[in-house]
ROGU-918764 format. One record per residue (C-alpha): x, y, z; residue number from 0; residue in one letter. Coordinates in nm, 3 decimals. Layout:
<pts>
+---------+---------+---------+------+------+
:      px :      py :      pz : resi : resn :
+---------+---------+---------+------+------+
:       X :       Y :       Z :  NUM :    A :
...
+---------+---------+---------+------+------+
</pts>
This chain:
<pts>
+---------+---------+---------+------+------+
:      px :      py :      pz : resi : resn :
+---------+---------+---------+------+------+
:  20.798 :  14.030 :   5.918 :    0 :    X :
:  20.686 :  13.846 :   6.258 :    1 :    X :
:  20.305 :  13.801 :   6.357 :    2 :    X :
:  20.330 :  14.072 :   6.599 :    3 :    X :
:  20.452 :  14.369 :   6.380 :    4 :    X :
:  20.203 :  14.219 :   6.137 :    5 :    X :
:  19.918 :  14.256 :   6.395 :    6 :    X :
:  20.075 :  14.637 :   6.503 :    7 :    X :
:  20.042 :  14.700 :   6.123 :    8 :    X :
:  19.676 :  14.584 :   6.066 :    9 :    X :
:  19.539 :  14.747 :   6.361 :   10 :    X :
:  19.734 :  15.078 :   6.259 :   11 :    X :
:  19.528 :  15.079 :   5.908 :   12 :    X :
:  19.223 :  14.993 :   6.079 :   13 :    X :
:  19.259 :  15.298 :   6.296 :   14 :    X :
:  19.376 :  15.489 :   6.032 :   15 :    X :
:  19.087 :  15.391 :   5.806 :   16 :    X :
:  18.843 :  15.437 :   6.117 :   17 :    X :
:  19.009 :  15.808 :   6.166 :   18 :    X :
:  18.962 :  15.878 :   5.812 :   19 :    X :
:  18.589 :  15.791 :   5.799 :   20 :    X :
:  18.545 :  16.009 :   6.109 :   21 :    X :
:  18.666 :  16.269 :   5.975 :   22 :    X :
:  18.450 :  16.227 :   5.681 :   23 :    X :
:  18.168 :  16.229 :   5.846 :   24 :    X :
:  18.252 :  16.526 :   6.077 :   25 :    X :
:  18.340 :  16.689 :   5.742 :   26 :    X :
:  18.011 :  16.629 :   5.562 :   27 :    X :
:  17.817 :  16.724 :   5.935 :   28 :    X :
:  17.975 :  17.055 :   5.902 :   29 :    X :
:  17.971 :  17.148 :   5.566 :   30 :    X :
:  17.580 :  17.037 :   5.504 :   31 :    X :
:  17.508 :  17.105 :   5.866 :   32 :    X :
:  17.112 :  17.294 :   5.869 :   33 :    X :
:  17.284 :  17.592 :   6.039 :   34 :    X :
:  17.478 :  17.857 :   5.921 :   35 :    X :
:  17.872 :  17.841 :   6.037 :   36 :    X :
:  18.181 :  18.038 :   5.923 :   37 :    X :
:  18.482 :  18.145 :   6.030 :   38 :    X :
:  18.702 :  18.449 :   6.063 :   39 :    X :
:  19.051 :  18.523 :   6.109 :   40 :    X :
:  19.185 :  18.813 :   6.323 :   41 :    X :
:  19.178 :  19.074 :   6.080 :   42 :    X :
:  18.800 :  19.043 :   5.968 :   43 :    X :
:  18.852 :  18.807 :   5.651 :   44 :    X :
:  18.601 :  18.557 :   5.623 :   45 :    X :
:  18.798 :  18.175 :   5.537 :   46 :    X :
:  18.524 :  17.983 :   5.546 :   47 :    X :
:  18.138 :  17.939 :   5.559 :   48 :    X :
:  17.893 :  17.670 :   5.512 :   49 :    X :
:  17.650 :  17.614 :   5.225 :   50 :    X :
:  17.368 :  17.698 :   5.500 :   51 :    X :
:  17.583 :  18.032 :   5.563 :   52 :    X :
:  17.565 :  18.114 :   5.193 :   53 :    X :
:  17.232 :  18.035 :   5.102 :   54 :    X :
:  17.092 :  18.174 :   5.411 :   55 :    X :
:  17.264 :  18.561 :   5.274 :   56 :    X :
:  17.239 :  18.463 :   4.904 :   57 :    X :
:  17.623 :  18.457 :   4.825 :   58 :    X :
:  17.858 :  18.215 :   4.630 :   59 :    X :
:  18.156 :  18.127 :   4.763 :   60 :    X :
:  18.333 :  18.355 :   4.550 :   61 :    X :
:  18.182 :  18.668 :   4.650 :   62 :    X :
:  18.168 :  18.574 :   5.068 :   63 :    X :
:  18.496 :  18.355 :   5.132 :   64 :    X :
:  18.833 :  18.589 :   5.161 :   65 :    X :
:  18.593 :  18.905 :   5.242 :   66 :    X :
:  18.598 :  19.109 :   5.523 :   67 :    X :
:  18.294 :  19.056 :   5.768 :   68 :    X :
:  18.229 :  19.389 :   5.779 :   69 :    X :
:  18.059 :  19.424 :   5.448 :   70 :    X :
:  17.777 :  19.170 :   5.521 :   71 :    X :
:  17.617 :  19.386 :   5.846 :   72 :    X :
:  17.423 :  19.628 :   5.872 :   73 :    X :
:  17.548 :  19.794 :   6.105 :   74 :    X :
:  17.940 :  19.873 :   6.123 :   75 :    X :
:  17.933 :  19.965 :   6.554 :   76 :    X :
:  17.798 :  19.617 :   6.606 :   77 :    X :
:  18.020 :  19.429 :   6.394 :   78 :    X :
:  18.300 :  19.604 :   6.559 :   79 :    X :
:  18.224 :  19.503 :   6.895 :   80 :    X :
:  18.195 :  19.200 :   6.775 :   81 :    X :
:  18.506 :  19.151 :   6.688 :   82 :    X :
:  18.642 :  19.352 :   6.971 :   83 :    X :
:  18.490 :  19.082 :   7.219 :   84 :    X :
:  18.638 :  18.789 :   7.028 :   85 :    X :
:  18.935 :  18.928 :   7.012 :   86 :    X :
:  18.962 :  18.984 :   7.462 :   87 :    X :
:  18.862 :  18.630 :   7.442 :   88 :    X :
:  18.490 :  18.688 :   7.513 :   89 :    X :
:  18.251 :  18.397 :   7.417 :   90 :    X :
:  17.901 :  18.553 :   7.236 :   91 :    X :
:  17.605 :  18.382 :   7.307 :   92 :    X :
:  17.254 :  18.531 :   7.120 :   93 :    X :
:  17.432 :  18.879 :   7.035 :   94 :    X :
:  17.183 :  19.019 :   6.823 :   95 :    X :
:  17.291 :  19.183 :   6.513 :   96 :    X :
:  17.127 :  19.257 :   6.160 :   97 :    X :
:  17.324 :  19.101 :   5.788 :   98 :    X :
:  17.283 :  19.201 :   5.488 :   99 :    X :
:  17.157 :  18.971 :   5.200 :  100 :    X :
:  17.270 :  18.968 :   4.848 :  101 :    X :
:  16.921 :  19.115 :   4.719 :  102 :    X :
:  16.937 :  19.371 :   4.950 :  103 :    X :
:  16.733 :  19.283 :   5.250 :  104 :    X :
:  16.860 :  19.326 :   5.574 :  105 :    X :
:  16.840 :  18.974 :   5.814 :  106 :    X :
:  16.784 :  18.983 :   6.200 :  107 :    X :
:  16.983 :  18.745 :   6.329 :  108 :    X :
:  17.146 :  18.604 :   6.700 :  109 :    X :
:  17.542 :  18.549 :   6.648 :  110 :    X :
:  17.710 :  18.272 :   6.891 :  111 :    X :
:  18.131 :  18.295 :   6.883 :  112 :    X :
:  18.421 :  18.224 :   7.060 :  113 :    X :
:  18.757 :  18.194 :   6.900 :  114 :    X :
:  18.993 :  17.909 :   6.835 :  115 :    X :
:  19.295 :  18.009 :   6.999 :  116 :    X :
:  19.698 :  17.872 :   6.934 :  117 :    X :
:  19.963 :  17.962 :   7.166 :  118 :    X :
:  19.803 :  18.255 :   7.253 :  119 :    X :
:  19.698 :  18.335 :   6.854 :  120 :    X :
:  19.393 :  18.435 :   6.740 :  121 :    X :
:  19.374 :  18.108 :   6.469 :  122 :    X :
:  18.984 :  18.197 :   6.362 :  123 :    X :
:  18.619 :  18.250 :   6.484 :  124 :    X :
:  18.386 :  17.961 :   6.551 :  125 :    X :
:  18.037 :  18.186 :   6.456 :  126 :    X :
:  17.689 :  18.007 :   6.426 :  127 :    X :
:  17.433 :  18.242 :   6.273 :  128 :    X :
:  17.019 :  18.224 :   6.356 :  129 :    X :
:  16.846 :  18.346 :   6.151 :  130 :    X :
:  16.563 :  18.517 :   6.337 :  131 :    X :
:  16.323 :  18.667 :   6.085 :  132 :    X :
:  16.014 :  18.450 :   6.201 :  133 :    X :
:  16.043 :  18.565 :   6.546 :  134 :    X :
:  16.068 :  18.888 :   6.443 :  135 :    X :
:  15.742 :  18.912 :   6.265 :  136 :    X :
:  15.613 :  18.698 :   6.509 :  137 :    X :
:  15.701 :  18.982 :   6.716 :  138 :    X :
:  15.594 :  19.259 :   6.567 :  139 :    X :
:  15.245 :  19.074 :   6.492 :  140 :    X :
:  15.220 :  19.020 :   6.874 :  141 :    X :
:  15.263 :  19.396 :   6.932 :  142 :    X :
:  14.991 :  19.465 :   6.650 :  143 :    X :
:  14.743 :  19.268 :   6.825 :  144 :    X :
:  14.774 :  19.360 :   7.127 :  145 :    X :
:  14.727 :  19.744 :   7.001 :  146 :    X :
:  14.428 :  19.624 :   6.844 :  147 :    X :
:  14.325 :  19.440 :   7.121 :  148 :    X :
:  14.388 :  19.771 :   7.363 :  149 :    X :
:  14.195 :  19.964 :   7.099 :  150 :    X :
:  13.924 :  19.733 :   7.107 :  151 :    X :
:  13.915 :  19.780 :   7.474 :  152 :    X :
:  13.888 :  20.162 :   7.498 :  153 :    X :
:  13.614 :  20.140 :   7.283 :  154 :    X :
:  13.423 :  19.871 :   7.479 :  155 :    X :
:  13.477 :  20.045 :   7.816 :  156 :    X :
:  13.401 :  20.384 :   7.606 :  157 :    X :
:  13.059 :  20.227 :   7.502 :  158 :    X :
:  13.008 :  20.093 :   7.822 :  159 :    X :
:  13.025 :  20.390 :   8.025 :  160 :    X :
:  12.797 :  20.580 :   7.744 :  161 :    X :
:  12.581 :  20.301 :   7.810 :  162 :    X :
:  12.583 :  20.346 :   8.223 :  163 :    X :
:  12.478 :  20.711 :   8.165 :  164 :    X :
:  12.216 :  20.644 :   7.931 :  165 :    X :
:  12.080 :  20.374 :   8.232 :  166 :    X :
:  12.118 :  20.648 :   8.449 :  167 :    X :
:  11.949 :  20.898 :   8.277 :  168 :    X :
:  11.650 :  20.634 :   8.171 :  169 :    X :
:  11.572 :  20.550 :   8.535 :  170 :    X :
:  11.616 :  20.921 :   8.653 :  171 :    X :
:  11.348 :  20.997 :   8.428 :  172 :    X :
+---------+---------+---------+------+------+
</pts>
């Protein structure tokens, strides 16, 4: 073997041993990433999800992977737009929808998706889930308050008008 095919050789390997660690790494980034990420196929089936994905709706692999999407929301009209959008080649961004949790409670969350696409082939979804609980209650806290607050209001202006009349009345007297 002369030096040059040599040289072709070790810098193949090293490339080869460089792509390999990449992918690794994009691997591990993926599967451990802090936000939930799955994908579906064309008809529904879930193929894969992240441990984020799982633990986020309480499943195992076992009882999420290979099931149809449809059985984790909520709500059946919005999972079917869903996948009517993705599948005219519509990109989701912060499409609210509401997933159900293995213990029963129901999760608001914001859905961003577009599809990976193969000559012209609906190959699978590219979903990230956030979960939006905190906001919600967040939310509805905000709304409480400011009831309370409004309440708190009437009542002020209530007392203070009683109290103009009574000021009236004193120095009419």
């Amino acid at each position: 073997m002369d030096l040059e095919t040599k040289t072709n050789i070790e810098e193949c390997e090293k490339q080869r041993a460089e792509l390999a660690n990449r992918v690794e790494e994009l691997t591990d980034f993926i599967e451990n990433a802090s936000v939930p990420l799955h994908w579906v196929n064309g008809s529904g089936i879930i193929l894969w999800a992240n441990q984020a994905e799982l633990d986020s709706l309480g499943y195992s692999k076992e009882e999420y992977i290979g099931k149809h999407i449809s059985n984790f929301h909520a709500d059946q009209e919005t999972i079917s737009d869903i996948l009517g959008r993705l599948m005219n080649k519509e990109t989701l961004r912060n499409y609210p929808a509401h997933l159900k949790c293995k213990n029963g409670d129901i999760k608001p969350v914001l859905i961003n998706s577009n599809v990976l696409w193969k000559e012209d082939k609906f190959v699978h979804t590219r979903c990230f889930t956030r979960d939006i609980s905190d906001l919600k209650k967040l939310e509805e806290q905000k709304v409480e308050l400011i009831n309370t607050l409004e309440e708190k209001n009437k009542k002020l202006n209530l007392e203070l008008t009683n109290l103009k009349r009574e000021i009236s009345e004193l120095k009419n007297n």
